[in-house]
C-alpha positions as CSV (number, residue, x, y, z in Angstrom):
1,X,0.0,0.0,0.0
2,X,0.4,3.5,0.0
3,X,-0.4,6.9,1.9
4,X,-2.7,9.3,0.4
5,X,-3.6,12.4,2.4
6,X,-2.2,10.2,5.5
7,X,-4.7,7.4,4.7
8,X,-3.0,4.0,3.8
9,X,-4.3,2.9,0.2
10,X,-4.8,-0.9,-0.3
11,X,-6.2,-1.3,-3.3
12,X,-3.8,-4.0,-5.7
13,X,-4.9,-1.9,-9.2
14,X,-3.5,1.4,-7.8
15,X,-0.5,0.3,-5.7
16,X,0.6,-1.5,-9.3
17,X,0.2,1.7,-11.5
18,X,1.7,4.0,-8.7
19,X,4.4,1.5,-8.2
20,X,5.1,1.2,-11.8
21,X,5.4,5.1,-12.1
22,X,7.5,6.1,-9.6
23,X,11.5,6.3,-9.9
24,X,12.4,3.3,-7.2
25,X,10.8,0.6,-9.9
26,X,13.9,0.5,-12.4
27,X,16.5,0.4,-9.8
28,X,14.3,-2.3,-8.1
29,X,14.7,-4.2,-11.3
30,X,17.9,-3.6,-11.5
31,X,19.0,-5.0,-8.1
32,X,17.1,-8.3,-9.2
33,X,18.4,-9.0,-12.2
34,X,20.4,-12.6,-12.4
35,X,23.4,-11.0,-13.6
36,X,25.2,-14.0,-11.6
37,X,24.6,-16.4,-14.7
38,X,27.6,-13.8,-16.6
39,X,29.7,-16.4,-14.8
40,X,28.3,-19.3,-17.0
41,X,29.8,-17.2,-20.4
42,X,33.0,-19.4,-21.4
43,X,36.4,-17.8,-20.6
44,X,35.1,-16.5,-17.2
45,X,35.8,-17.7,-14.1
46,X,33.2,-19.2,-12.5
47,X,34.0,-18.5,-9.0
48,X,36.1,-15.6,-8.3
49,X,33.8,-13.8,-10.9
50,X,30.5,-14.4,-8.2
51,X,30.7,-11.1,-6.2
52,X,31.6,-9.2,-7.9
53,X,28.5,-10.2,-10.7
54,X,26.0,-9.6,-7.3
55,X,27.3,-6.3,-6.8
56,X,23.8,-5.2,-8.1
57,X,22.5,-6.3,-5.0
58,X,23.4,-3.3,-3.3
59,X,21.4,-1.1,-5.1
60,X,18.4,-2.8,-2.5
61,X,20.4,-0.8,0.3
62,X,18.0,2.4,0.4
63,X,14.8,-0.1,0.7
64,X,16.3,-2.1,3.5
65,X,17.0,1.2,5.2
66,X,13.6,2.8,4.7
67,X,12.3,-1.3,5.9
68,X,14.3,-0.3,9.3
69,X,13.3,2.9,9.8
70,X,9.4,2.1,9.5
71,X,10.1,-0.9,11.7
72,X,11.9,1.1,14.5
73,X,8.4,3.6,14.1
74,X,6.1,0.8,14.3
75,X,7.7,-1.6,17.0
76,X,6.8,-1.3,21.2
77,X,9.9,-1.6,21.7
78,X,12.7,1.0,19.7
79,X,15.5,0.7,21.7
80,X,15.6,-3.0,21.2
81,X,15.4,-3.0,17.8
82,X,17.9,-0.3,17.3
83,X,20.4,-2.5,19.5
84,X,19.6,-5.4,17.4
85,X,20.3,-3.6,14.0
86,X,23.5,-2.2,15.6
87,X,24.4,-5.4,16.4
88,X,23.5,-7.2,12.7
89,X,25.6,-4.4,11.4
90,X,28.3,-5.4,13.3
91,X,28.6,-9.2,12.1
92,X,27.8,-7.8,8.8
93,X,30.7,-5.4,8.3
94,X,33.0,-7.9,9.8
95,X,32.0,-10.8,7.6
96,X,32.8,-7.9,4.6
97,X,35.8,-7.0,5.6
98,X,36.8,-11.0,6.3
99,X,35.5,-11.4,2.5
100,X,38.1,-8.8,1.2
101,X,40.5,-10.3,3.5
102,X,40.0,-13.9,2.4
103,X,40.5,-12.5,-1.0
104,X,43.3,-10.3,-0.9
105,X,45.0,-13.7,0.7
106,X,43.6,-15.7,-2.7
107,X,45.7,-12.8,-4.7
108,X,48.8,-13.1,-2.4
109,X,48.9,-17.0,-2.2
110,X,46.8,-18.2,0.6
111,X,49.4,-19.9,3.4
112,X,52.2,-17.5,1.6
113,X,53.0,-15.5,4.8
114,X,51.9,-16.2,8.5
115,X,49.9,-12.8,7.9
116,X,47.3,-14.4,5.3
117,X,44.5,-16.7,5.8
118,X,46.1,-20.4,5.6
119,X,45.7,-22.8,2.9
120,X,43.3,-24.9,4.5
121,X,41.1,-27.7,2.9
122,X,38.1,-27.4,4.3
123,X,36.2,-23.7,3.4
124,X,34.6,-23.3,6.9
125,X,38.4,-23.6,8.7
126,X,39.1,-20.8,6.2
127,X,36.1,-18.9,6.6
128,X,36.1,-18.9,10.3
129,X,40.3,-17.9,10.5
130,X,39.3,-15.3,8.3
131,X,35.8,-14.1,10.6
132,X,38.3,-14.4,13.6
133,X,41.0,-12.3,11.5
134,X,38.6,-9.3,11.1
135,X,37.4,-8.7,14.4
136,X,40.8,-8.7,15.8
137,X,41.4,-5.6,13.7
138,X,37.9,-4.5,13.4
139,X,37.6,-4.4,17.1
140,X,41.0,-2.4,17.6
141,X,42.7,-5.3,19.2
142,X,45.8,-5.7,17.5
143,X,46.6,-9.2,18.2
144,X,47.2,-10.4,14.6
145,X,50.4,-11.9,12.3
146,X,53.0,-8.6,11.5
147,X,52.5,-8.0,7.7
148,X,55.0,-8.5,5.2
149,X,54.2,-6.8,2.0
150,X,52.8,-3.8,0.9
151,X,49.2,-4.8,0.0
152,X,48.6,-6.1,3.6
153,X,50.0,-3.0,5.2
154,X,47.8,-0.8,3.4
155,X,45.1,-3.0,3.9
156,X,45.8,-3.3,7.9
157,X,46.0,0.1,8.3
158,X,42.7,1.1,5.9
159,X,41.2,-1.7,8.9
160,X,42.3,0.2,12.0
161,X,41.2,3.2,10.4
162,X,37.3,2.1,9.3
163,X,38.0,0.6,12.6
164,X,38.1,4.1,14.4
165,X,34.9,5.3,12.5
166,X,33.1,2.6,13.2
167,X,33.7,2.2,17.3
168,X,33.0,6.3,17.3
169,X,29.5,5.8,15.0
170,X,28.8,2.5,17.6
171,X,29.7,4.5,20.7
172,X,27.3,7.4,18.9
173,X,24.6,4.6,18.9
174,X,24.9,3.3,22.1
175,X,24.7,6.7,23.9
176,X,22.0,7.5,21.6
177,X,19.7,4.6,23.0
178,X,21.1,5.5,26.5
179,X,19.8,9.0,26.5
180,X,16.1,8.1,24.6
181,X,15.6,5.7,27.3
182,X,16.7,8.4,29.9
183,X,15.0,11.0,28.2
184,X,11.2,8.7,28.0
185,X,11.7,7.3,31.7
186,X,11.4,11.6,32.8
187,X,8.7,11.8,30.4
188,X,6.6,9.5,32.4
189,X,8.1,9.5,36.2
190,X,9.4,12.7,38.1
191,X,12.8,13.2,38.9
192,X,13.4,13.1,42.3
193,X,17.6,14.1,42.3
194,X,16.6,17.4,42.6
195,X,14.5,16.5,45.8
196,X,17.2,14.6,47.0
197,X,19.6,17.2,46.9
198,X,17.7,19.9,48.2
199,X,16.8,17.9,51.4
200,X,20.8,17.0,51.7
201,X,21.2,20.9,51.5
202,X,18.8,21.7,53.9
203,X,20.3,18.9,56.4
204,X,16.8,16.8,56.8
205,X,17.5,13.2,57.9
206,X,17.6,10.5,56.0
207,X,14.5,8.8,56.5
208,X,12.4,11.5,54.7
209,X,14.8,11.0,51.5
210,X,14.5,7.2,51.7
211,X,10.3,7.8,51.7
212,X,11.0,10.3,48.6
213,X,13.3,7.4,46.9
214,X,11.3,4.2,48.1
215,X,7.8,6.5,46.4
216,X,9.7,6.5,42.8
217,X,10.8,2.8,43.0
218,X,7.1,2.3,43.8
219,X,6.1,4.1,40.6
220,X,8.9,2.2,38.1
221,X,8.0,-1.2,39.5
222,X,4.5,-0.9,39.4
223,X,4.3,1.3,36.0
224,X,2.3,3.8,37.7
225,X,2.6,7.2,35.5
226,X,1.7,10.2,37.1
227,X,2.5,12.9,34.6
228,X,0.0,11.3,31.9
229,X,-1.6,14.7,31.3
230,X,1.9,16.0,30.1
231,X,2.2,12.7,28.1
232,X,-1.0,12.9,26.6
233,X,-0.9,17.0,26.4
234,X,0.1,17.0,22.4
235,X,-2.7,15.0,21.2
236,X,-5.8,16.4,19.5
237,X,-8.5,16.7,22.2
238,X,-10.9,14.2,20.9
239,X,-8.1,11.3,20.5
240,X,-6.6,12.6,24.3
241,X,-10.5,11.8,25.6
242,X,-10.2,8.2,23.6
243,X,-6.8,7.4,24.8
244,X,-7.8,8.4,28.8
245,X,-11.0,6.6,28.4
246,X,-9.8,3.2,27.2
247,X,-7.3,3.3,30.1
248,X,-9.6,4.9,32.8
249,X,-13.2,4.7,32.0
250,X,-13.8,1.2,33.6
251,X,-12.1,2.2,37.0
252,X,-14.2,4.8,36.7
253,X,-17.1,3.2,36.3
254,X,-16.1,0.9,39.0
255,X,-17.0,3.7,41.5
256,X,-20.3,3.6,43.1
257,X,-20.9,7.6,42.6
258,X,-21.0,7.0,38.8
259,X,-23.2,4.3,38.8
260,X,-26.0,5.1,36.1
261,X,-24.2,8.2,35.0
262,X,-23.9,9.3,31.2
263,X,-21.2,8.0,28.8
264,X,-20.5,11.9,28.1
265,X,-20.0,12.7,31.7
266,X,-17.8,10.2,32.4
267,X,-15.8,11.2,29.0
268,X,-15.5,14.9,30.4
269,X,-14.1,13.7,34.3
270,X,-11.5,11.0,32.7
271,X,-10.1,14.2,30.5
272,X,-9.5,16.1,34.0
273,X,-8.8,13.4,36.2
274,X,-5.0,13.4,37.5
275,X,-3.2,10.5,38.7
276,X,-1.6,10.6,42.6
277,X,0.3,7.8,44.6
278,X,0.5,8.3,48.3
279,X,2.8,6.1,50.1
280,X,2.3,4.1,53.5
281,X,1.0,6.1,56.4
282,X,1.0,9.4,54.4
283,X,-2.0,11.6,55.0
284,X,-4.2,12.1,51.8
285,X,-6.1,15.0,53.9
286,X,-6.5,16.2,57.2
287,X,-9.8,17.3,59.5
288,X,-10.2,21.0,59.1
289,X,-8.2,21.8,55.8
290,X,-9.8,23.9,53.5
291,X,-10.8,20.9,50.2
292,X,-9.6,21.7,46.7
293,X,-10.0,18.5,45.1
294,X,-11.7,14.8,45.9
295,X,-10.7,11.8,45.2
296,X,-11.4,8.0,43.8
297,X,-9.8,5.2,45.3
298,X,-7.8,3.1,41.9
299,X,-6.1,0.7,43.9
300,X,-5.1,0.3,47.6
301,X,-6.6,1.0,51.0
302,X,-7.2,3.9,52.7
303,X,-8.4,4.1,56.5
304,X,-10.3,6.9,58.2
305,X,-8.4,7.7,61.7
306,X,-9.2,9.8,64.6
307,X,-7.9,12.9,65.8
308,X,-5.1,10.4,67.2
309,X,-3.9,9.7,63.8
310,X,-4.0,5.9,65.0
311,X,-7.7,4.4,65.8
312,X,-8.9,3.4,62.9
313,X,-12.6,3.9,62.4
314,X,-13.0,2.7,58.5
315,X,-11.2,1.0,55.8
316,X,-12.1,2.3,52.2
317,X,-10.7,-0.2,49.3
318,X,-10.6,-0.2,45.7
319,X,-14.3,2.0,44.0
320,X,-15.0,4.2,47.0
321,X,-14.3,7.8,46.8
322,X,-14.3,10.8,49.3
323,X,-14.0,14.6,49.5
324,X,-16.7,15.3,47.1
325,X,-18.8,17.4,50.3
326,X,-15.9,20.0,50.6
327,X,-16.7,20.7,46.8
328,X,-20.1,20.6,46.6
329,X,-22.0,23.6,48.1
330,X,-25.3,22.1,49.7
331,X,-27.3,23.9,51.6
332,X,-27.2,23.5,55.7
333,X,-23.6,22.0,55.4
334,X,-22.1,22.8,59.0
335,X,-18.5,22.4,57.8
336,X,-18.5,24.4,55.0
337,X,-15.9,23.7,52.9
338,X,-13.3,22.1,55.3
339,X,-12.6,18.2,55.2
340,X,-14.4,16.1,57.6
341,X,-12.5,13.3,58.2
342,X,-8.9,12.1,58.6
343,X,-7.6,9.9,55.5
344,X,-4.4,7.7,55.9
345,X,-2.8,5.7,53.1
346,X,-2.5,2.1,54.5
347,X,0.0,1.0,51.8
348,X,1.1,2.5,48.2
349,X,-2.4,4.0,47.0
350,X,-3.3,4.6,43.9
351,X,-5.8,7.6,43.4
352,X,-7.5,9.7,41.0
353,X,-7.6,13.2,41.9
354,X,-10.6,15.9,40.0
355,X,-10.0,19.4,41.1
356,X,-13.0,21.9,42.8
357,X,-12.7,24.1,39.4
358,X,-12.7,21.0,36.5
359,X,-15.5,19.6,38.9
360,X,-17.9,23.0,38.8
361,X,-17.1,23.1,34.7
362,X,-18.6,19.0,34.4
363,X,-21.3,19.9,36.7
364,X,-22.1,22.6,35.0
365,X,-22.8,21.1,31.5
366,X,-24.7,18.2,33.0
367,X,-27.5,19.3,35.5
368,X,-28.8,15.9,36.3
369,X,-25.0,14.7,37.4
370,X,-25.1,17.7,39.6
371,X,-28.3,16.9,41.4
372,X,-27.4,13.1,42.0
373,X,-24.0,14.1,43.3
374,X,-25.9,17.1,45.8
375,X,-28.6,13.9,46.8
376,X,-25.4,11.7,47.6
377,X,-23.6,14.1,49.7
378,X,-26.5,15.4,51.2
379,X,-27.4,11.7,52.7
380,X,-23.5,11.4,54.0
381,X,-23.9,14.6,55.9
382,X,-27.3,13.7,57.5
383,X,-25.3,10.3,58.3
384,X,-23.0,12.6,60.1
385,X,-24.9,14.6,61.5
386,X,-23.2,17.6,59.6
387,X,-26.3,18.4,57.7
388,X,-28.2,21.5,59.5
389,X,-31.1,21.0,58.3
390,X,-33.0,24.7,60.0
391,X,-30.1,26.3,57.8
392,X,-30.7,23.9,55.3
393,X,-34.4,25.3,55.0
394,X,-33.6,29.0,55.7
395,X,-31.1,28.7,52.9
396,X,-33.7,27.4,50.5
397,X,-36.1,30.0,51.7
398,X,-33.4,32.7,51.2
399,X,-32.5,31.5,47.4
400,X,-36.6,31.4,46.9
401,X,-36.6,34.6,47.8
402,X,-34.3,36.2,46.0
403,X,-35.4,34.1,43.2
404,X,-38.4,35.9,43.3
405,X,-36.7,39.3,44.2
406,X,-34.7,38.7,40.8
407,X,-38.5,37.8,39.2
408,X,-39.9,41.2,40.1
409,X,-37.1,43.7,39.0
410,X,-37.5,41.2,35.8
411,X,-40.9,41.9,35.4
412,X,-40.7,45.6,36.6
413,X,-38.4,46.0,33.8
414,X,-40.7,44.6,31.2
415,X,-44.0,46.6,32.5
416,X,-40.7,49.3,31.8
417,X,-40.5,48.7,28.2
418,X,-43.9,47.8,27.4
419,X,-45.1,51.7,28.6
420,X,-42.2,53.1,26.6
421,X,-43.3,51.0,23.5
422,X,-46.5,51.9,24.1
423,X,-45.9,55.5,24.2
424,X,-43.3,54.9,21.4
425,X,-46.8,53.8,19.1
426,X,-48.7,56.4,20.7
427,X,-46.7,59.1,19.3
428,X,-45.8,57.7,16.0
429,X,-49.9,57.4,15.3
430,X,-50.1,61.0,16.2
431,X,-47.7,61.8,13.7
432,X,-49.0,59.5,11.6
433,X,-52.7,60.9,11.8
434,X,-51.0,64.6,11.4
435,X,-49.2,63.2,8.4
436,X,-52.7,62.3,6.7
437,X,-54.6,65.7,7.4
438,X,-51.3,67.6,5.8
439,X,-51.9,65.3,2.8
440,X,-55.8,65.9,2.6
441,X,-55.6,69.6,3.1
442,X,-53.3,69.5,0.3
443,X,-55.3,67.4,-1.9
């Protein structure tokens, strides 16, 4: 196939005519032409004549290169394949370079000198002294038979010097893989050296940097990503809302608040939700601070504690969620926005954290969530006893009045406008009925 306005085109009829048309088809042919069976014309030599009649071959190099680069796009995992073409392209420029060698010693007289490859009978002994022979200079060893005529010094040296290149281009390759691995393991976990040297510079203890170092091994060993906004940030909104709701959505759904819920609310939370690890007996939030954000339980176990920080009075597991009441303004709430409760990370817990502001904007768009969210928290705080419900009523009456407050100077203002329209028609019939005596008086 091909790709026509970034769509890949399938279709056998035009693949062949665009194929046919384009400027890689002749060369194509040309790299497959048998022009090994030259060596069958008498008065050749059969053997020696081989390579150098498959030279064409090479003219394939630019599609095998093009076949790498669309598999190192295409592949999970890049840095493996890139070692493992490294690697082929090492065995592959020392089996050429052994090739030239074996044939440079056919020229000299194989067995002439200690320098060339031995007269041997068998053709994998000579093969292998030959393999064996080119990685020894390939690989900057040195270790090999001192040359005795000109030919094998120039070719020794033109070896130590491809040699050279080639250790600097593998050295090249190997730090490049080094530094995209670095550079993709920061794009999904934080780096916390700069932590860790600004508690060694402030002279805290120990213990806190082996929390801060134990939290990051916790993230890499359990693939847990928390900077998948920044990850997913480039991406056109409508694919960013696919891509977090095939890896959220059923967690999500998994929690009993979204029970029954629409598809397209659902689809608006996963966009704003943001991933947070808490580590073993680290407070998520505390009795009394002011709540900015609430949170749904993804995996792990959280326990409610007393003001003792120790008592435990509930365990909340993996589809519960809390801090929505500190969000939500409902009428008679004694506690306003402030958290009720102490919550205590048990273990590693994985949590999905919506802020107060991306939770107003959902809301906002979909009344009905809004109402079944109110009704939820509403029951919790009666369960608590938090819910005044005398304020609760005064409130309502309050909003009811100045619901109807707004309602008067609403209609005051259109008993307004209707006089001044009415007076508006008044006067232009006047001048109307003025206009039409002028005209008869006239007539």
């Amino acid at each position: 196939g091909f790709l026509e306005d970034g769509i890949l085109v399938q279709d056998v009829s035009r693949t062949r005519h665009r194929y046919l048309g384009s400027r890689t088809f002749p060369w194509d042919v040309m790299a497959v032409l048998p022009t090994e069976l030259l060596c069958m014309l008498p008065g050749l030599p059969r053997v020696a004549g081989v390579p150098a009649a498959r030279a064409n071959r090479c003219l394939r190099v630019p599609r095998l290169f093009e076949a790498f680069d669309r598999c190192e796009t295409r592949t999970a995992r890049p840095n493996v394949f890139r070692m493992a073409k490294l690697m082929l392209y090492l065995l592959l420029g020392i089996h050429w370079h052994a090739c030239l060698y074996f044939a440079l010693s056919a020229h000299l007289g194989l067995g002439h000198d200690p320098w060339v490859c031995p007269s041997s009978a068998r053709l994998l002994r000579r093969y292998l002294h030959s393999f064996y022979f080119s990685t020894l200079v390939l690989a900057m060893v040195g270790d090999t038979p001192a040359p005795q005529h000109e030919e094998e010094f120039l070719f020794l040296t033109a070896g130590f010097l491809l040699a050279v290149l080639g250790f600097a281009t593998i050295t090249g390759s190997i730090s490049a893989v080094i530094v995209n691995l670095s550079t993709a393991a920061s794009a999904f976990y934080p780096d916390t050296r700069p932590v860790r040297r600004y508690l060694r510079a402030r002279g805290v203890g120990g213990r806190l940097q082996g929390r801060v170092e134990r939290w990051q091994q916790h993230l890499r060993e359990q693939r847990k990503l928390p900077a998948e906004r920044e990850v997913l940030q480039p991406l056109p909104r409508g694919l960013r809302a696919e891509v977090a709701a095939s890896v959220h959505l059923a967690a999500l759904q998994r929690v009993g608040l979204f029970r029954g819920w629409e598809r397209g609310v659902l689809r608006q939370l996963v966009l704003r939700l943001r991933p947070q690890v808490f580590g073993p007996g680290e407070f998520v939030c505390r009795r009394g601070d002011v709540g900015r954000e609430m949170y749904f339980i993804r995996e792990g176990r959280l326990a409610v504690v007393a003001e003792d920080g120790v008592t435990q009075l509930a365990v909340l597991g993996e589809g519960l969620y809390f801090g929505e009441i500190s969000l939500i303004n409902i009428k008679g709430n004694m506690a306003g926005n402030r958290r009720t409760a102490n919550i205590l990370s048990i273990g590693y817990s994985d949590l999905f954290c919506l802020g107060k502001e991306d939770l107003a904007e959902v809301l906002a768009e979909f009344p009905r969530a809004r109402a079944a969210m109110e009704a939820k928290g509403r029951e919790l705080l009666l369960r608590m006893g938090q819910l005044d419900t005398g304020a609760e009523a005064a409130a309502s009456a309050a909003e009811a009045e100045q619901r109807l407050q707004g309602l008067e100077a609403a209609l005051e203002g259109l008993q307004t406008q209707a006089a001044r329209l009415l007076a508006q028609l008044e006067a232009s019939a006047l001048r109307m009925a003025l206009r039409v005596q002028s005209l008869e008086r006239r007539l």
